[in-house]
PANUSE-832570 format. One record per residue: chain; x, y, z of N, C-alpha, C in turn. Coordinates in steps of 0.02 Angstrom, whole numbers. Example, Ala and Ser with C-alpha at 12.3 -4.5 7.8 and 13.67 -1.06 7.14 Angstrom:
2
  kette     n_u     n_v     n_w    ca_u    ca_v    ca_w     c_u     c_v     c_w
      A     660    -284     390     615    -225     390     660    -165     390
      A     642    -112     354     684     -53     357     645       2     394
//
This chain:
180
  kette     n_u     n_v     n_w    ca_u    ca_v    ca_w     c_u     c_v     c_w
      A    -107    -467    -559     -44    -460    -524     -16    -390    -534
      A     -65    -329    -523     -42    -279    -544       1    -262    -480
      A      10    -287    -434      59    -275    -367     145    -294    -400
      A     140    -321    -465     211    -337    -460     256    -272    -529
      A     199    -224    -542     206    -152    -598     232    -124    -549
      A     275     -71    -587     297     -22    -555     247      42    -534
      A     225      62    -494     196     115    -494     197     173    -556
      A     175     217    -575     170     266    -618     256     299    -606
      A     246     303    -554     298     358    -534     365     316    -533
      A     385     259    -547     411     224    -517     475     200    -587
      A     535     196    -579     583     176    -645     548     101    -661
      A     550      77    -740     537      24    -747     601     -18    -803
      A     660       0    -770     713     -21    -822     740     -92    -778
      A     713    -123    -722     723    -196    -705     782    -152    -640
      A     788    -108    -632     854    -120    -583     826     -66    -526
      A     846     -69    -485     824     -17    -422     852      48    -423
      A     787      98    -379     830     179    -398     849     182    -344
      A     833     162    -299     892     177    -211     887      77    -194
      A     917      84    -129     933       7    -102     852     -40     -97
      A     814      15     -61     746       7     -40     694     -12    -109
      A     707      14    -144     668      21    -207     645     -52    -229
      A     588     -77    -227     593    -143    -277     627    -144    -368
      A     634    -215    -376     664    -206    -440     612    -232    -495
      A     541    -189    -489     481    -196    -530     480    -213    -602
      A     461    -267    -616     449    -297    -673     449    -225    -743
      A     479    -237    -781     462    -205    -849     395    -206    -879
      A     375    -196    -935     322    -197    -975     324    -265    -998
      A     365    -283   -1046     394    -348   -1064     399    -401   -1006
      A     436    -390    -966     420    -430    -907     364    -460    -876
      A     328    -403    -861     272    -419    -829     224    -443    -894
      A     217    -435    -956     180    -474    -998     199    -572    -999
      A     258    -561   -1001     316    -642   -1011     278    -663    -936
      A     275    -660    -886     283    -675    -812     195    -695    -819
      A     147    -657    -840      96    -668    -851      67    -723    -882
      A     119    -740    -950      94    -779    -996     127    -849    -952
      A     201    -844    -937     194    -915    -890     147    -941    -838
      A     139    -887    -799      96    -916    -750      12    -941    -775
      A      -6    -915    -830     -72    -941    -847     -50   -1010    -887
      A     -16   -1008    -920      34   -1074    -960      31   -1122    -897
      A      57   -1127    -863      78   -1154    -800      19   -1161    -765
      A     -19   -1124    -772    -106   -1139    -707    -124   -1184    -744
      A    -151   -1150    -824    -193   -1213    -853    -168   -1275    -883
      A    -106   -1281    -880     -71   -1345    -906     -72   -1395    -850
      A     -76   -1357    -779     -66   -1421    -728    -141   -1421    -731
      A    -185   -1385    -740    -260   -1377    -711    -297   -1460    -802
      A    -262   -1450    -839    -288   -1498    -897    -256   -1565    -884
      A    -210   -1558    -866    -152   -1624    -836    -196   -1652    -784
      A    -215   -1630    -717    -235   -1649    -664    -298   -1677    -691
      A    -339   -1644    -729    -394   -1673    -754    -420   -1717    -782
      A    -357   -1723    -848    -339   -1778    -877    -327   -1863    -816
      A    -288   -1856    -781    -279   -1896    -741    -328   -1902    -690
      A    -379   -1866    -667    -437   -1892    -626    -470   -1909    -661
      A    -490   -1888    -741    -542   -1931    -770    -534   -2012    -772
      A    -457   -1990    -814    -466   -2075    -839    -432   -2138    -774
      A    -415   -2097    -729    -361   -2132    -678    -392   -2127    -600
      A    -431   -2077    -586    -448   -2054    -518    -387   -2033    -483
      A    -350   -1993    -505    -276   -1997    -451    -258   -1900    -489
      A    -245   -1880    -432    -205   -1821    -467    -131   -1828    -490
      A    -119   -1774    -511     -61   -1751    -563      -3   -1772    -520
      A       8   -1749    -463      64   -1764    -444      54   -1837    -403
      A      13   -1878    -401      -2   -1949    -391      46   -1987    -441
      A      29   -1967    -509      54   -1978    -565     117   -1980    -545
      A     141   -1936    -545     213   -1924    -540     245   -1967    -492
      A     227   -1986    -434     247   -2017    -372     241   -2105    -413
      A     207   -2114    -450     215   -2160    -483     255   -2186    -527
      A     270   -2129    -579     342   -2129    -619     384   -2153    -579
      A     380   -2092    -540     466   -2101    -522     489   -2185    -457
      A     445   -2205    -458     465   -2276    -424     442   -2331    -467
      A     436   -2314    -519     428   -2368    -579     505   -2361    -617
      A     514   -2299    -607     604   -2280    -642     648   -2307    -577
      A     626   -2306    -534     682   -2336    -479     686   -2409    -490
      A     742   -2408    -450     782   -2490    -459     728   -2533    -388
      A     680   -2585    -411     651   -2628    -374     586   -2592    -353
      A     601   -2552    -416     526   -2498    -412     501   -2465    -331
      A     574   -2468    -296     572   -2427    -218     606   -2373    -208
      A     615   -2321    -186     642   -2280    -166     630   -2252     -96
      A     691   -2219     -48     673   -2201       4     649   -2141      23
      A     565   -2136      60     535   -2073      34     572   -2010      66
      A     632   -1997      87     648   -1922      73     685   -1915      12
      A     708   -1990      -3     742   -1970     -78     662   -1949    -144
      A     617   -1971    -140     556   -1976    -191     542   -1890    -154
      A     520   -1886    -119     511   -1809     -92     571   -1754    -135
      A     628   -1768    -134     664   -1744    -189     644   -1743    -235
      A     649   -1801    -273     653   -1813    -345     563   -1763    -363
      A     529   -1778    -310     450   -1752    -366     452   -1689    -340
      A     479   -1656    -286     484   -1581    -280     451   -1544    -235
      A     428   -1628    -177     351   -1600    -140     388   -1593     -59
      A     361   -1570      -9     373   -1567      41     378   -1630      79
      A     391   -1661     118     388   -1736     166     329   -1731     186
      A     291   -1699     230     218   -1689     243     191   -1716     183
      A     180   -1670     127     137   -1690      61     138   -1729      31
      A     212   -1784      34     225   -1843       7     187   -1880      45
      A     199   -1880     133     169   -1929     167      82   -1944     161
      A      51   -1890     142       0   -1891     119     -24   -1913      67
      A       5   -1911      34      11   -1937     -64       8   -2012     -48
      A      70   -2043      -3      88   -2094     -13      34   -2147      38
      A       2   -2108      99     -49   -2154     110    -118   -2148      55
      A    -131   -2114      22    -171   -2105      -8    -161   -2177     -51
      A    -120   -2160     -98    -100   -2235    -152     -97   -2299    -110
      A     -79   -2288     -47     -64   -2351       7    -154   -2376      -6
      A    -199   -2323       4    -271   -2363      18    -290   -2380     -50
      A    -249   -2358    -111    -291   -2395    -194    -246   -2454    -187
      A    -207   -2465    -146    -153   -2546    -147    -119   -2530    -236
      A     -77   -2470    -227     -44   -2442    -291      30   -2434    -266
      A      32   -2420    -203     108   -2414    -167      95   -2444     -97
      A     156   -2465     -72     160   -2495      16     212   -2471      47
      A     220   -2467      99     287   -2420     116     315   -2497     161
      A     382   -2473     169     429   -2527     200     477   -2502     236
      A     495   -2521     291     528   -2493     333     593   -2513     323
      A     654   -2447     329     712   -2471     306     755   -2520     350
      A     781   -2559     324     826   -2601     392     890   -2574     405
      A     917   -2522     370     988   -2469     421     979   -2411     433
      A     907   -2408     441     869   -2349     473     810   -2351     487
      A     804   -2351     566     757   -2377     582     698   -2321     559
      A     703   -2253     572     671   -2188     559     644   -2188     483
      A     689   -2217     450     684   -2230     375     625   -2283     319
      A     613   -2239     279     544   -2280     270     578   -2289     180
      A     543   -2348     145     540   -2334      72     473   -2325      69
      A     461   -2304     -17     398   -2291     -27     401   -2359     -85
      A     372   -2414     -97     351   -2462    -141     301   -2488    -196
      A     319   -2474    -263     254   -2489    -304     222   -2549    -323
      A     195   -2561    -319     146   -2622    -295     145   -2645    -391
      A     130   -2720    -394     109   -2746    -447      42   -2706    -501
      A      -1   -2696    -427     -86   -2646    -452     -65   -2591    -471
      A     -13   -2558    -425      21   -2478    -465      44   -2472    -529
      A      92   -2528    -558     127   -2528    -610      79   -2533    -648
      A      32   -2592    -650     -45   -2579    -685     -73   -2513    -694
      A     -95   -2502    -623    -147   -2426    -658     -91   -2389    -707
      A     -20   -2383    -691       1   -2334    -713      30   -2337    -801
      A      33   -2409    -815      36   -2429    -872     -28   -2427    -924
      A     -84   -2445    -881    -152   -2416    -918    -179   -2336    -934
      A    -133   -2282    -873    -153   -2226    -887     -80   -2199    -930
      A     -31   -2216    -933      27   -2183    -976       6   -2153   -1027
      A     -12   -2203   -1060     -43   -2175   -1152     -71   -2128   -1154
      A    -142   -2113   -1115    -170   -2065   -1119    -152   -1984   -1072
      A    -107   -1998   -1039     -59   -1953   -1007       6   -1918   -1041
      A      36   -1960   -1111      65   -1946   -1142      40   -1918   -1199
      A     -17   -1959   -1218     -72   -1894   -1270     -76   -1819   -1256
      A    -125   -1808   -1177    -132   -1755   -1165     -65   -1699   -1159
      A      -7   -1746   -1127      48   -1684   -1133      71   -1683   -1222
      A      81   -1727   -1255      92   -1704   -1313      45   -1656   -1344
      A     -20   -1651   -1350     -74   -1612   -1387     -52   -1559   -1337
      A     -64   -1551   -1267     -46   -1473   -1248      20   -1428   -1241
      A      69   -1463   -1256     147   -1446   -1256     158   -1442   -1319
      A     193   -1510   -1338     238   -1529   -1397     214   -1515   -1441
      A     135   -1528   -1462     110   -1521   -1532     105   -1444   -1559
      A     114   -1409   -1502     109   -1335   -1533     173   -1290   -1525
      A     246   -1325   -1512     275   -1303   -1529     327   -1336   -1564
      A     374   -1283   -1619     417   -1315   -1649     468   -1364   -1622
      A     513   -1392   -1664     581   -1419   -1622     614   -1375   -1591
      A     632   -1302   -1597     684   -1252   -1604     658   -1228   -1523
      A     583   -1217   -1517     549   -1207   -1468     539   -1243   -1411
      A     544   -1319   -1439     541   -1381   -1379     602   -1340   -1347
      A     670   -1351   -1386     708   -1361   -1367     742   -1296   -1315
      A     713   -1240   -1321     727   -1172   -1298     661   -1181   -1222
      A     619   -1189   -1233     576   -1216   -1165     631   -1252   -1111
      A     637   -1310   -1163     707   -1366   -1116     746   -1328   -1058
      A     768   -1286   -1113     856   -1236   -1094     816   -1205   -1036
      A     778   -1156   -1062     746   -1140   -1000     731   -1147    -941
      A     687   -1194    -940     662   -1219    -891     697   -1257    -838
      A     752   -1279    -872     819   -1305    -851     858   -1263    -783
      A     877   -1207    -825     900   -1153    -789     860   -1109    -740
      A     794   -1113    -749     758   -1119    -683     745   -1142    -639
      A     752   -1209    -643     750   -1265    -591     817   -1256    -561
      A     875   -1275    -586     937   -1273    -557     942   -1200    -505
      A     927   -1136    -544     919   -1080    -487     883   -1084    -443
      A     813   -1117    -424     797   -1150    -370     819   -1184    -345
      A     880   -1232    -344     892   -1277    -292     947   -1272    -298
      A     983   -1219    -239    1046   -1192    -222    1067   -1253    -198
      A    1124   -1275    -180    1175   -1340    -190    1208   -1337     -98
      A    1178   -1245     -82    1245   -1229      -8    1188   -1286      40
      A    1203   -1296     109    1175   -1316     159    1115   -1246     156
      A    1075   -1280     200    1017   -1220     237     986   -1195     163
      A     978   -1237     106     931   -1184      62     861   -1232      88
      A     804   -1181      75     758   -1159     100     713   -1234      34
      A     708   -1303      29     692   -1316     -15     614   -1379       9
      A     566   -1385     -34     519   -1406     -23     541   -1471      26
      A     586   -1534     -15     588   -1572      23     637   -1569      90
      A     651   -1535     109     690   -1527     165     639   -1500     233
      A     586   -1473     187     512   -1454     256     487   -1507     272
//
């Protein structure tokens, strides 16, 4: 990612030297920015893996599963689940026939909207997903939690927190996965 250094010639104190100027990563920066994104490749890349071995389903399959096992009647309506997991409507709808053919979710059509669909977890879903938990909660504990302190969980938390929230501006018209 050497496209995101400042050139040689170029200030590297984070702020711009005219309007035009990008506001090129620091030294520090661009090391920190580095180490997340490989953090972040190979943590989803061991996660995903984890879950096709022992489950046949990818990572964010997983997830589409949680979160309508946490819902009330284990349904939710899929632009609300398109929210909650962070994916586009397209990519959900794909996700969700996918699980539709393991008979893991069924979708249901809403009755005060006709346009309106839920997405539904099936008896077999709550199964697979109760048989793969454990070992889904292993793998994120050994690659997360176990190697860092409390002080550290807890500063990741804060973090990561305040990243997410700066992605999902609150005005009308922000630009956000589930709204494509």
């Amino acid at each position: 990612m050497e496209h995101m250094k400042a050139p040689a010639s170029a200030p590297t104190t984070g702020s711009p030297a005219s309007p035009q100027e990008p506001r090129w990563l620091t030294d520090e920066e661009q090391r920190v920015w580095r180490w997340f994104m490989e953090g972040a490749t190979l943590l989803d890349d061991h996660l995903d893996r984890q879950l096709q071995r022992d489950a046949g389903m990818p990572h964010v399959y997983y997830g589409l599963l949680v979160k309508l096992a946490e819902a009330p009647r284990r349904r939710l309506r899929m632009t609300e689940l398109a929210m909650l997991a962070k994916i586009t409507r397209s990519r959900l709808s794909h996700a969700i026939a996918r699980l539709e053919k393991s008979g893991w979710v069924r979708r249901e059509d809403c009755p005060d909207d006709k346009r309106g669909q839920f997405a539904v977890l099936t008896d077999e879903g709550l199964h697979v997903l109760r048989q793969t938990a454990p070992g889904h909660v292993e793998a994120v504990r050994q690659a997360v939690f176990d190697r860092l302190s409390a002080e550290q969980q807890k500063s990741l938390g804060e973090i990561m927190r305040i990243i997410a929230e700066g992605l999902q501006p609150a005005e009308a018209g922000a630009d956000l996965p589930w709204l494509r």
